[in-house]
C-alpha positions as CSV (number, residue, x, y, z in Angstrom):
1,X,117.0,106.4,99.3
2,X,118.2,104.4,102.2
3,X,121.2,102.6,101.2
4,X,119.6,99.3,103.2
5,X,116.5,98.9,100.4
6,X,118.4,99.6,97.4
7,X,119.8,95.5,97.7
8,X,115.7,94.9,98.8
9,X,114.3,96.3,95.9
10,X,116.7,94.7,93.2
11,X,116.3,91.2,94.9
12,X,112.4,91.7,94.7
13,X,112.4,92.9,90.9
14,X,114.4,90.0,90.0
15,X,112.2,87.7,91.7
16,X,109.2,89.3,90.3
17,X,111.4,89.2,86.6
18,X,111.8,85.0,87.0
19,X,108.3,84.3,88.5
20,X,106.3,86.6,86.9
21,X,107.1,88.6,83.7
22,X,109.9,90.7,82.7
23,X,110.2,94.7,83.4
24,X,112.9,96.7,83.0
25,X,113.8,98.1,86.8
26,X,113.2,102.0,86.0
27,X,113.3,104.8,88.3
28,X,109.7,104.9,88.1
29,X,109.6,101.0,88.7
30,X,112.4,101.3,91.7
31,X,109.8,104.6,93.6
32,X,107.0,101.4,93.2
33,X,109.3,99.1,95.2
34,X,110.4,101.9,97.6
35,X,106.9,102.6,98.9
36,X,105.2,99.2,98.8
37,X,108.7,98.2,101.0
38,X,108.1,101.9,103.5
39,X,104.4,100.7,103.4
40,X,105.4,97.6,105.5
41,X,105.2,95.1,102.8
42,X,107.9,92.4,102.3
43,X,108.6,89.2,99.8
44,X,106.5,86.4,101.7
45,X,103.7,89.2,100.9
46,X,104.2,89.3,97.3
47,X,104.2,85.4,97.3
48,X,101.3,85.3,98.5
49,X,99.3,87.5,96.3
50,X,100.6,86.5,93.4
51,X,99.7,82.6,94.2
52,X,96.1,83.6,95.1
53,X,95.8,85.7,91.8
54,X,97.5,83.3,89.7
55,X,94.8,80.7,91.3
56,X,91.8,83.5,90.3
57,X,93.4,83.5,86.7
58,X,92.9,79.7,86.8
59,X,89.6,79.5,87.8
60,X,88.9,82.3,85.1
61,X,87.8,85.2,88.2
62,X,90.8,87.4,87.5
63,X,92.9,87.8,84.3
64,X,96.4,88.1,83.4
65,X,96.5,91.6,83.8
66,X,96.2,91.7,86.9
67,X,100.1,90.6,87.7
68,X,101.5,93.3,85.5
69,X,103.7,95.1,88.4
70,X,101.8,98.4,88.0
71,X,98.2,97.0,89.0
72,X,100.4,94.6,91.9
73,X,102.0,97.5,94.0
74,X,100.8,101.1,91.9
75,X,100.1,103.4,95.3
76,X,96.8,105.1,94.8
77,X,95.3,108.2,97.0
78,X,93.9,105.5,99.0
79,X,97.2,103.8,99.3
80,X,97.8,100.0,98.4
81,X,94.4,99.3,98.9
82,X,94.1,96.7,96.0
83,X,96.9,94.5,97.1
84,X,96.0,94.9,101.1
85,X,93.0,93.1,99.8
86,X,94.6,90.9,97.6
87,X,96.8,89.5,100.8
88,X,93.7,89.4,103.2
89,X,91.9,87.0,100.2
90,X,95.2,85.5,99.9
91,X,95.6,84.9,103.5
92,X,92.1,84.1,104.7
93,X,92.0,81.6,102.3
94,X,95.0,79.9,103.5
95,X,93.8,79.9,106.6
96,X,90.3,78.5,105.5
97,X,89.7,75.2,106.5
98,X,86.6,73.2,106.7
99,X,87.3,71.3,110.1
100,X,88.4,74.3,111.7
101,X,86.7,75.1,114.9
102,X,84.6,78.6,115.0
103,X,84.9,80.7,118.2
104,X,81.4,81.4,119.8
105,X,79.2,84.0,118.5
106,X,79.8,87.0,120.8
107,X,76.5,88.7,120.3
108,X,74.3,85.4,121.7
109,X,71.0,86.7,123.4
110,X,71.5,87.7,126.9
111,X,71.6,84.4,129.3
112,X,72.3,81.9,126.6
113,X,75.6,81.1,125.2
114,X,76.2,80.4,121.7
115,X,75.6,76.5,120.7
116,X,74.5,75.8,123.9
117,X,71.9,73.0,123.9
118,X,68.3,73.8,124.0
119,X,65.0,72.0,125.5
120,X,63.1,74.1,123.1
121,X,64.5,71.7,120.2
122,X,61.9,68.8,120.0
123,X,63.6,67.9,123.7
124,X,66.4,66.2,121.9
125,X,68.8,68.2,123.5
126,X,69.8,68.9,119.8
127,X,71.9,72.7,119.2
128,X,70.5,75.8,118.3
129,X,72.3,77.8,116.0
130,X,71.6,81.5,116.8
131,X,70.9,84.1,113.7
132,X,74.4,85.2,113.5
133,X,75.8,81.2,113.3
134,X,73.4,80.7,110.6
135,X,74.5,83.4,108.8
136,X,78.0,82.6,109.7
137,X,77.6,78.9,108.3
138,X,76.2,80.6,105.1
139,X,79.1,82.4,104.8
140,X,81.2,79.9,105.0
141,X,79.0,77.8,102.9
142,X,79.5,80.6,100.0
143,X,83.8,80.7,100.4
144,X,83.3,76.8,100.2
145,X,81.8,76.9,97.1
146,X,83.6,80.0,95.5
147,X,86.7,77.8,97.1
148,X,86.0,74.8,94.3
């Protein structure tokens, strides 16, 4: 092991051991740390997943069980599949904000741009959402709501 993420891995456990629950730091428990840290995963990481799941476990979408260090950082064939996703959740939702401006659609039909006012619309001059806005605003609509 490099000599560099020994000091890494025992400052993360310990963290983990005051913010989370208490495990004894193994051999089995240090290889965990080792390859979620050679993965490219750091502290601010683990923050943030385990803020987001402890906000699941609040709203009664996740349980408890899903902070034991094992089902956190446990490598599968796949890799760290299950906490890459918990940090996108836990990261798109941080970023989630309601009066944030959307970029334009890129797939607007050919000679009109996204938003763009149309006569068509009882000549109010009133915007047109396109197919893939709507379904962008339902999307949003749905985090919104899954938000509360």
């Amino acid at each position: 092991m490099n000599p560099t993420l020994r000091p890494r891995i025992v400052a993360l456990h310990e963290w983990y051991c005051t913010n989370v629950m208490q495990v004894r730091l193994t051999p089995e428990v240090e290889r965990l740390w080792l390859e979620w840290l050679n993965a490219g995963y750091c502290g601010p990481d683990l923050r943030d997943v385990i803020r987001y799941i402890r906000k699941q476990i609040a709203l009664g979408k996740r349980n408890e069980g899903a902070l034991k260090l094992t089902n956190l950082i446990q490598r599968s064939e796949a890799g760290f599949i299950g906490f890459d996703q918990d940090l996108g959740l836990a990261r798109a939702r941080a970023n989630l904000s309601v009066d944030k401006k959307l970029t334009p659609v890129p797939d607007a039909p050919v000679g009109q741009k996204p938003g763009v006012r149309s006569q068509e619309a009882g000549g109010r001059g009133q915007e047109t959402a396109t197919p893939p806005q709507r379904a962008g605003d339902d999307a949003l609509r749905k985090l919104r709501e899954a938000a509360e």
